[in-house]
C-alpha positions as CSV (number, residue, x, y, z in Angstrom):
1,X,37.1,-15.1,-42.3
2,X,37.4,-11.3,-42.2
3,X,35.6,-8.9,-39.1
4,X,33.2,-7.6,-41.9
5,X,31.0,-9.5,-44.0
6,X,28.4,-8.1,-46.8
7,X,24.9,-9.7,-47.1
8,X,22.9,-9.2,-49.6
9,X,19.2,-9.5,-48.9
10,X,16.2,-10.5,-50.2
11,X,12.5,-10.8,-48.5
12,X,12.1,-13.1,-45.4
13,X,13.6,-13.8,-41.4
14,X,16.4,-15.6,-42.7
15,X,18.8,-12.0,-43.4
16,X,18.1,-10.6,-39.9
17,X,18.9,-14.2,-38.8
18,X,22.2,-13.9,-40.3
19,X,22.9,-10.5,-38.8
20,X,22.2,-11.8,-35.5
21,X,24.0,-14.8,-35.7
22,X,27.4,-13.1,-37.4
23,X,26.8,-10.0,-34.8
24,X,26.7,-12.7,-31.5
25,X,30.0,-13.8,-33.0
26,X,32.0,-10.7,-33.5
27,X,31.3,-9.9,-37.6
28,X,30.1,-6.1,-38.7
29,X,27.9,-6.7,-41.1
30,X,27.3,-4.3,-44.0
31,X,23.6,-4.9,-45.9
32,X,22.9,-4.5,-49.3
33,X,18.6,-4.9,-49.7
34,X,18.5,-5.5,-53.4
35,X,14.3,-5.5,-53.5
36,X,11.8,-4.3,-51.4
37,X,10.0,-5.1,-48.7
38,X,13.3,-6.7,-47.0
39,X,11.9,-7.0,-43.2
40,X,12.3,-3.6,-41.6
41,X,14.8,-4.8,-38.4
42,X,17.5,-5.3,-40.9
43,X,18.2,-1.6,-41.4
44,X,18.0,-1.4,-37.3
45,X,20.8,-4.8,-36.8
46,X,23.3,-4.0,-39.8
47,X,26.2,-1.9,-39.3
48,X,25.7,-0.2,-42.5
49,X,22.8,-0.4,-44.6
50,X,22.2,0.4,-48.5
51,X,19.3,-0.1,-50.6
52,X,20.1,-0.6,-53.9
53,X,18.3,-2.4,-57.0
54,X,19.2,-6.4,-58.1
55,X,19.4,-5.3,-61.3
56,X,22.2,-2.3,-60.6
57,X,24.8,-5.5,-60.4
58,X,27.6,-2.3,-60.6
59,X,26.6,-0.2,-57.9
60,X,26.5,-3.3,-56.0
61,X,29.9,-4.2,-56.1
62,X,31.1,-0.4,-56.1
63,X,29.2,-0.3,-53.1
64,X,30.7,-3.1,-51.3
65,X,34.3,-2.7,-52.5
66,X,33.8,1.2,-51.2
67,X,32.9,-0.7,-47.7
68,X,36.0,-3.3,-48.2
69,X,33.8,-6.3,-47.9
70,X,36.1,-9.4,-49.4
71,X,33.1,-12.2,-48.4
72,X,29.3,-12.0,-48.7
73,X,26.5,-13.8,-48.1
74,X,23.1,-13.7,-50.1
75,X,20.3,-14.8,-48.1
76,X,16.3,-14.0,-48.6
77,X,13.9,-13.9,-51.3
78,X,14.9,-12.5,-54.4
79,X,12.2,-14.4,-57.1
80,X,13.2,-14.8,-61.0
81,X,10.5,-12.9,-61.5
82,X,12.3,-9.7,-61.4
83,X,14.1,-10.5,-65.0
84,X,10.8,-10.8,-66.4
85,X,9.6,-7.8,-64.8
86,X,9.3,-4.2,-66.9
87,X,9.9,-2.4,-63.7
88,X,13.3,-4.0,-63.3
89,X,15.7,-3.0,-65.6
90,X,19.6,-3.8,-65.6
91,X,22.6,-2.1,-65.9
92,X,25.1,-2.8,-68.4
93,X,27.1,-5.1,-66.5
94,X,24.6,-7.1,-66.3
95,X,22.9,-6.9,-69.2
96,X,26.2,-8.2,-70.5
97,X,26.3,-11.4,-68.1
98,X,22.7,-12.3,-69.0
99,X,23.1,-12.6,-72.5
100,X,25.9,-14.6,-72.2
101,X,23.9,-17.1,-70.3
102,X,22.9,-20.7,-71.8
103,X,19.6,-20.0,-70.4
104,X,17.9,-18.6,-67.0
105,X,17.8,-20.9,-64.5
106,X,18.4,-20.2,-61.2
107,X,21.7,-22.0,-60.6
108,X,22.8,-20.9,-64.2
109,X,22.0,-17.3,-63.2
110,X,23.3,-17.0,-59.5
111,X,26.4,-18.4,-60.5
112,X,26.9,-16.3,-63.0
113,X,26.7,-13.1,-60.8
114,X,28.5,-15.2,-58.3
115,X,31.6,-15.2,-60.9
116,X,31.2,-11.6,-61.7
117,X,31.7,-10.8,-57.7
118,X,34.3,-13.0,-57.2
119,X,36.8,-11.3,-60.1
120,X,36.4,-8.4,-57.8
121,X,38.2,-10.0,-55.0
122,X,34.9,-10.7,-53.2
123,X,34.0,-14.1,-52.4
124,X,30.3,-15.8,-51.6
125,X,30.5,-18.1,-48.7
126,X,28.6,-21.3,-47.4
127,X,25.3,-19.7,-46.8
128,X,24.8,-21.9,-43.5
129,X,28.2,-21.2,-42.2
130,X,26.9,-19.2,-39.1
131,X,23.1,-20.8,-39.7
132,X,24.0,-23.9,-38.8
133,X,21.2,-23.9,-35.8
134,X,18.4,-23.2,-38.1
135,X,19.1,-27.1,-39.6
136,X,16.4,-29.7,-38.1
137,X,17.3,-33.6,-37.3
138,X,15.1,-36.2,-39.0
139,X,11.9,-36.4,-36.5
140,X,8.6,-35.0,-36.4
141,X,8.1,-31.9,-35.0
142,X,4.1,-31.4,-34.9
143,X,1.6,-32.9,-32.0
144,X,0.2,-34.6,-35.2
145,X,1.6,-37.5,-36.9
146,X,1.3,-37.9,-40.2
147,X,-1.5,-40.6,-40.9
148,X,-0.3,-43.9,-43.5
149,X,-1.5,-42.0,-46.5
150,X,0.2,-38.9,-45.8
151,X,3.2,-40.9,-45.0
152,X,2.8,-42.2,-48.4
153,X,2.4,-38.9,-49.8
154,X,5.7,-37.8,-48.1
155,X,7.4,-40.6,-49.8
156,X,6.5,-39.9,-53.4
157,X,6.7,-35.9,-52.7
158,X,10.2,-36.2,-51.5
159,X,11.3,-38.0,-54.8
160,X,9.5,-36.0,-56.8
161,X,11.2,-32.5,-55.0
162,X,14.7,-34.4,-55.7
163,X,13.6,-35.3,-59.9
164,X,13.0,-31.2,-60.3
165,X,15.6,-30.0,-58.4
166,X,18.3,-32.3,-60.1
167,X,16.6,-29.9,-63.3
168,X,17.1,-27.1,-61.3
169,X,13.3,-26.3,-61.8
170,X,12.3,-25.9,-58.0
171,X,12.5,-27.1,-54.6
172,X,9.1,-27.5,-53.7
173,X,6.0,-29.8,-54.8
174,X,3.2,-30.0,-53.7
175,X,1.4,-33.8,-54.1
176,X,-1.8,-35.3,-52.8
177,X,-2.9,-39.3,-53.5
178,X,0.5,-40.0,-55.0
179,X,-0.3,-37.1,-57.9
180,X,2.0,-33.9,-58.3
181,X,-0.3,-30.9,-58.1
182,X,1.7,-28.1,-58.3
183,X,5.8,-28.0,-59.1
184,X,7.6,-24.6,-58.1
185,X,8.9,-22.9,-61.0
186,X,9.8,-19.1,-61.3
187,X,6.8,-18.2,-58.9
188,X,8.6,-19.3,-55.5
189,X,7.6,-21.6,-52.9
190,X,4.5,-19.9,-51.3
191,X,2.8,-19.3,-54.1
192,X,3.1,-23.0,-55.5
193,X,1.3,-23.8,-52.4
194,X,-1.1,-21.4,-53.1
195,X,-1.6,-22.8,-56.9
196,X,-1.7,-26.7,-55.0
197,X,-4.6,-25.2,-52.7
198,X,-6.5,-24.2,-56.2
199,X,-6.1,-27.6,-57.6
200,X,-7.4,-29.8,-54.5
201,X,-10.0,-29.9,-51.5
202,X,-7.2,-29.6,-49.3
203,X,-5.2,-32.2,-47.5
204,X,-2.2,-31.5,-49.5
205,X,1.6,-32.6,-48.6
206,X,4.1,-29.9,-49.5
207,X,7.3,-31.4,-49.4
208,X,10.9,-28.9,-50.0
209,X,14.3,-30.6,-50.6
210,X,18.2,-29.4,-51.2
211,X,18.5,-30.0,-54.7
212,X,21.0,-33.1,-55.6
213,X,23.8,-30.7,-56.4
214,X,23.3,-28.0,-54.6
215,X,25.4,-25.1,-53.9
216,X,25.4,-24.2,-50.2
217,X,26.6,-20.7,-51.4
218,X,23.2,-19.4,-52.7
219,X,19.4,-20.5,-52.6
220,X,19.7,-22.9,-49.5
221,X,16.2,-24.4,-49.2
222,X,14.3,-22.3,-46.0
223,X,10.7,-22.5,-44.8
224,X,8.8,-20.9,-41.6
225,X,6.2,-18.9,-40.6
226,X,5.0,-17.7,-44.1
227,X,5.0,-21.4,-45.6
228,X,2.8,-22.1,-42.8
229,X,0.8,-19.4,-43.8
230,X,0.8,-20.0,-47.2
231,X,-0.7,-24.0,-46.6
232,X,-3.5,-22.9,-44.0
233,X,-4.4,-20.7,-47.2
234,X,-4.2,-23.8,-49.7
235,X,-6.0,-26.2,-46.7
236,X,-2.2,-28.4,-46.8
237,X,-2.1,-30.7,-44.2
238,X,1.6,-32.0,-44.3
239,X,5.0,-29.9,-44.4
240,X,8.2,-32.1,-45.1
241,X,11.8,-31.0,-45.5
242,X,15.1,-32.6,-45.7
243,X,16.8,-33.5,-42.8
244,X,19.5,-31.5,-42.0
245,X,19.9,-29.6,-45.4
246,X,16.2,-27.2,-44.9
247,X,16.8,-23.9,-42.8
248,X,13.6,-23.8,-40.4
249,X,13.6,-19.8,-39.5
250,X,11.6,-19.2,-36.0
251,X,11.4,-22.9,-35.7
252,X,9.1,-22.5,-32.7
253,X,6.7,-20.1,-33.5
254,X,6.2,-22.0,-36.9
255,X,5.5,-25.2,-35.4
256,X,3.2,-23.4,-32.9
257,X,1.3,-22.2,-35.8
258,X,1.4,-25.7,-37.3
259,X,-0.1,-27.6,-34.1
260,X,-2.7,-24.8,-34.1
261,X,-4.2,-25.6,-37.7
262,X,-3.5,-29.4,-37.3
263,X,-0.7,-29.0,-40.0
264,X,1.7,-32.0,-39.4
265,X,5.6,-31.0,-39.6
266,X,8.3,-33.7,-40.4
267,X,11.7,-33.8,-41.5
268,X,13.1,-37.0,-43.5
269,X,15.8,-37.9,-45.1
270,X,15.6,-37.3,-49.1
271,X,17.5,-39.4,-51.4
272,X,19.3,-37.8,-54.1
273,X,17.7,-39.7,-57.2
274,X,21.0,-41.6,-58.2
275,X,23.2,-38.1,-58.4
């Protein structure tokens, strides 16, 4: 691995993570914030720092062949909702990658772009290459213990988490009483939360997997603080990940904030639905 590595970054902890992690280890990183609202210590912790739009997919990699960057990383929030969007418009380059495209799912799209970086000599690496602390051991992790029917719940919710994500549709759903109530779809995972909260009288299990094939280079499934936040909202009761394969950023404060709302946090292992 080179001295110098480029992340490109979304919304979220998990970027400054990164830079703190690759920093403690001897990497210059160089910071590309391709929306806004990217959390403001990122400018502070990088050793250079551009903003520049998703959809400028040129002046990206201009940008980070100017800086000699040969590996990135892509870490933080960067929602599909942005193609949809008429204040996001792309350049040419992309323009010409997206029409090309079978259809716009996430892997379908990442990958593409992923392809379009590496024919400029730059390669995306393992996402959780220097995040590798931020992965959780089966156990639970709350004061509370899930009670027989949310342990039920978490059953049916982890299968149902794997079923969409081997679709590529989401990594999130949320289930109560052995019903789906909300699936995540272009909207992330907060705000499927949200749309679960809507749909019950709380008491809601959220439960977010690694989808059966998926890529460690891109979209890594990470929760913290803010899915907290988002199930207090929705009245959820229950937050389960995957073993080993979810990113838990500022693991202590977000079980703190848990055990305060009585919000029960557990990580199981998921099976991969026959893949």
């Amino acid at each position: 691995m080179e001295n110098k590595i480029g992340l490109v970054a979304g919304i979220g902890r998990l970027p400054v993570e990164f830079v703190k992690a690759a920093r403690s280890q001897g990497y210059r990183v160089v910071t590309i914030a391709v929306v806004d609202k990217v959390d403001d210590e990122l400018k502070l912790l990088s050793d250079g720092y551009y903003d520049i739009n998703v959809m400028k997919l040129d002046k990206i990699i201009k940008t980070l062949k100017k800086e000699q960057i040969t590996q990135i990383t892509m870490l933080g929030k960067v929602t599909k909702e942005v193609i949809f969007s008429k204040w996001f418009i792309p350049d040419f380059r992309l323009i010409k990658i997206i029409a090309k495209l079978p259809n716009r799912n996430d892997d379908t799209i990442t990958l593409a772009l992923i392809n379009e970086i590496n024919k400029e000599g730059i390669q995306a690496m393992d996402q959780t290459l220097l995040l590798k602390q931020l992965f959780i051991p089966e156990g639970v992790y709350s004061r509370r213990v899930p009670d027989a029917a949310e342990q039920a719940d978490i059953a049916y919710a982890l299968k149902m988490a794997k079923a969409i994500g081997r679709y590529d549709i989401g990594q999130t759903v949320v289930v109560k009483d052995c019903a789906i109530i909300a699936v995540e779809a272009i909207e992330g995972t907060d705000k499927c939360i949200l749309r679960g909260g809507q749909l019950t009288r709380g008491g809601a299990v959220v439960a977010k997997v690694a989808k059966p094939l998926q890529d460690s280079r891109f979209d890594m499934p990470t929760v913290g603080r803010e899915t907290i936040e988002a199930m207090i909202t929705a009245k959820a009761k229950v937050l389960v990940v995957e073993a080993n394969r979810t990113l838990i950023v500022d693991f202590e404060s977000t079980v703190a904030l848990a055990d305060k709302h009585g919000i029960a946090v557990v990580a199981e292992r998921a099976d991969d639905c026959g893949e």
